[in-house]
C-alpha positions as CSV (number, residue, x, y, z in Angstrom):
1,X,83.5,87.1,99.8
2,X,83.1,91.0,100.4
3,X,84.7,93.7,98.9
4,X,85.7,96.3,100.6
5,X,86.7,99.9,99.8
6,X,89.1,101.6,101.7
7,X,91.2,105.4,101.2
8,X,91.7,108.5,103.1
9,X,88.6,111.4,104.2
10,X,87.9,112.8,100.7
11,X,88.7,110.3,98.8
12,X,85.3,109.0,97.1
13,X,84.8,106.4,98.6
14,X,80.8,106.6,99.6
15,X,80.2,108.3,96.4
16,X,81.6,105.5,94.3
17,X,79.7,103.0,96.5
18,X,76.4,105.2,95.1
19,X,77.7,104.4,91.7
20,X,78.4,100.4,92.2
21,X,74.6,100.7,93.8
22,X,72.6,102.4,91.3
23,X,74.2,102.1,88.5
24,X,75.7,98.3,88.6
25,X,73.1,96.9,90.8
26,X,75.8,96.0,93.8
27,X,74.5,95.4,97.3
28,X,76.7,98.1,98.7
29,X,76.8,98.9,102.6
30,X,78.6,102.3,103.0
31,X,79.1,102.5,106.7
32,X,79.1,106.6,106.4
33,X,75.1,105.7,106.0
34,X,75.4,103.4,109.3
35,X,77.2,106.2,111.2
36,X,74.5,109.1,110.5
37,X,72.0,106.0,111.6
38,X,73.9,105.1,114.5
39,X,75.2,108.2,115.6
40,X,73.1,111.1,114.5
41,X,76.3,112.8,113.2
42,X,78.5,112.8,110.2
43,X,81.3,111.8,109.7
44,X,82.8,115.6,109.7
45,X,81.1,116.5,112.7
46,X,82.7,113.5,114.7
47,X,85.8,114.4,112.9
48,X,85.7,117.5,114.5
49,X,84.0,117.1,117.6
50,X,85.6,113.5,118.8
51,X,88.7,113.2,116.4
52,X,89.7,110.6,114.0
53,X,89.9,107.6,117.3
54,X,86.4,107.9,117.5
55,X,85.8,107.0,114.1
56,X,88.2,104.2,113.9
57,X,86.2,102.9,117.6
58,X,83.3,103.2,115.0
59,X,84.7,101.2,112.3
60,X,85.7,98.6,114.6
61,X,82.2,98.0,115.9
62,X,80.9,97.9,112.8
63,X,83.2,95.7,110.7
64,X,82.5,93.2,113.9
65,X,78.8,93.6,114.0
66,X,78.7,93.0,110.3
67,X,80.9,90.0,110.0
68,X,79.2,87.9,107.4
69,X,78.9,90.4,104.0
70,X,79.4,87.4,102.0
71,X,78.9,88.8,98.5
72,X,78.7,92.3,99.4
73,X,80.8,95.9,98.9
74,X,81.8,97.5,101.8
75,X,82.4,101.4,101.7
76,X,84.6,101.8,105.2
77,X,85.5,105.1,106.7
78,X,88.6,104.9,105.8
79,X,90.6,104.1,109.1
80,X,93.4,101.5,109.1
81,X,93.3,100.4,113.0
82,X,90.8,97.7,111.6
83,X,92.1,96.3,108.9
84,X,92.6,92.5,110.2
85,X,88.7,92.0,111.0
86,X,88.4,92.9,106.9
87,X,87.6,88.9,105.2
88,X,88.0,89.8,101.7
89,X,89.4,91.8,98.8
90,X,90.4,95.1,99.9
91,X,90.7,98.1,97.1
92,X,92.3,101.5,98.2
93,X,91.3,104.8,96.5
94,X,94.2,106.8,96.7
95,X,94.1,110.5,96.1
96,X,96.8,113.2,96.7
97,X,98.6,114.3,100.0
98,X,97.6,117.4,99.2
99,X,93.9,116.6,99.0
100,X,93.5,115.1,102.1
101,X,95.2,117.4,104.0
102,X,92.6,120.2,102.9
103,X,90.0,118.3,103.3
104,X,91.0,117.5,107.2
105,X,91.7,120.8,107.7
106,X,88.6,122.1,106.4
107,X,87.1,119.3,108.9
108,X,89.2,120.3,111.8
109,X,91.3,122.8,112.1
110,X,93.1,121.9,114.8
111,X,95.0,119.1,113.2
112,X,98.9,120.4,112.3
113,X,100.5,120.1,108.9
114,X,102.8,117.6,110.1
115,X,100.3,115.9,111.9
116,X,97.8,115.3,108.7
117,X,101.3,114.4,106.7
118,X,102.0,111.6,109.0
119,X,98.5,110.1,109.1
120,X,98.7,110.3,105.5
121,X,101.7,108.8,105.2
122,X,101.0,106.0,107.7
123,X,97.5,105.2,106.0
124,X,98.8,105.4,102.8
125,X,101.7,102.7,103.5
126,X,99.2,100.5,105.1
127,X,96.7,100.7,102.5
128,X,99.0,100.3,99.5
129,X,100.2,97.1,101.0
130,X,97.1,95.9,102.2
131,X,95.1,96.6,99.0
132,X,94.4,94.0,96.2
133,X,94.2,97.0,94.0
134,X,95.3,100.3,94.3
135,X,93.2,103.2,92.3
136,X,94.6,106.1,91.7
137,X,91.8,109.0,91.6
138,X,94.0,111.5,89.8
139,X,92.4,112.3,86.1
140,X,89.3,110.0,86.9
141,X,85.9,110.3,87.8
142,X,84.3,108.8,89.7
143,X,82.4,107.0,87.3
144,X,85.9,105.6,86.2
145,X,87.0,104.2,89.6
146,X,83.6,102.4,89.9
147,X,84.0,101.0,86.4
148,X,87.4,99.7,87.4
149,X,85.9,98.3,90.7
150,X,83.1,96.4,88.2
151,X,86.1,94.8,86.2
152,X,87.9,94.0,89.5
153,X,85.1,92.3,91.6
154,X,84.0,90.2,88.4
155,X,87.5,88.9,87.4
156,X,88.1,87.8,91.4
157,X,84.7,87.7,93.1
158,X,80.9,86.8,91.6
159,X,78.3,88.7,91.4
């Protein structure tokens, strides 16, 4: 059964997937990696050049191309349009409102406060009830989070 890792732009999530890879031996897909593949873009410039459906379009295909993970950790992009096609334990990174919303704007600048607050908001609601774990990245590294993802996935999944 996968694992995957879910939270909002800027949360960590492909860095921590580095950590799980290198440093606990996981076999991590981060699908950032299969954008830049696919695409020939990050994900910041089809943030800002396509907007946040196309990357959720992107998730999509890929969470159905890459049905079977069996025993593997899945870094997502972080969408929640998606989340029904996920088949196993899902863990949310959660960071601050405040966070995201300079990260996005940095991204694109053409996103509104109030926009970026209800995406947040929305994501946030979805992921915290969604998640089998919620991590809060406040006053962690991101050494921390992956060690907490190690204790997770071998108390409910095997490695």
């Amino acid at each position: 059964m996968p694992l995957y890792i879910v939270g909002l732009p800027g949360s960590g999530k492909s860095a921590v997937g580095r950590i799980l890879k290198e440093d606990f031996g996981y076999d991590v897909v981060d699908f950032d990696e299969i954008l830049k593949i696919e695409t020939g873009k990050s994900f910041n410039d089809i943030i800002r050049n396509n907007g946040l459906q196309t990357i959720k379009s992107l998730e999509g295909k890929f969470l159905k191309r890459f049905k079977k993970f069996e025993e593997k950790i899945v870094v997502t992009l972080g969408t929640i349009s998606n989340l029904e096609l996920f088949n196993g334990k899902i863990i949310y990174i959660k960071i601050p409102k405040e966070k995201f919303v300079k990260r996005l704007k940095k991204i694109n600048k053409k996103y509104s406060d109030k926009e970026l607050d209800i995406i947040f908001e929305e994501m946030h609601s979805i992921f915290s009830q969604k998640a089998d774990l919620v991590i809060s990245s406040e006053n962690k590294t991101k050494f921390d989070i992956s060690k907490i993802i190690d204790d997770f996935y071998r108390k409910n999944l095997k490695k």
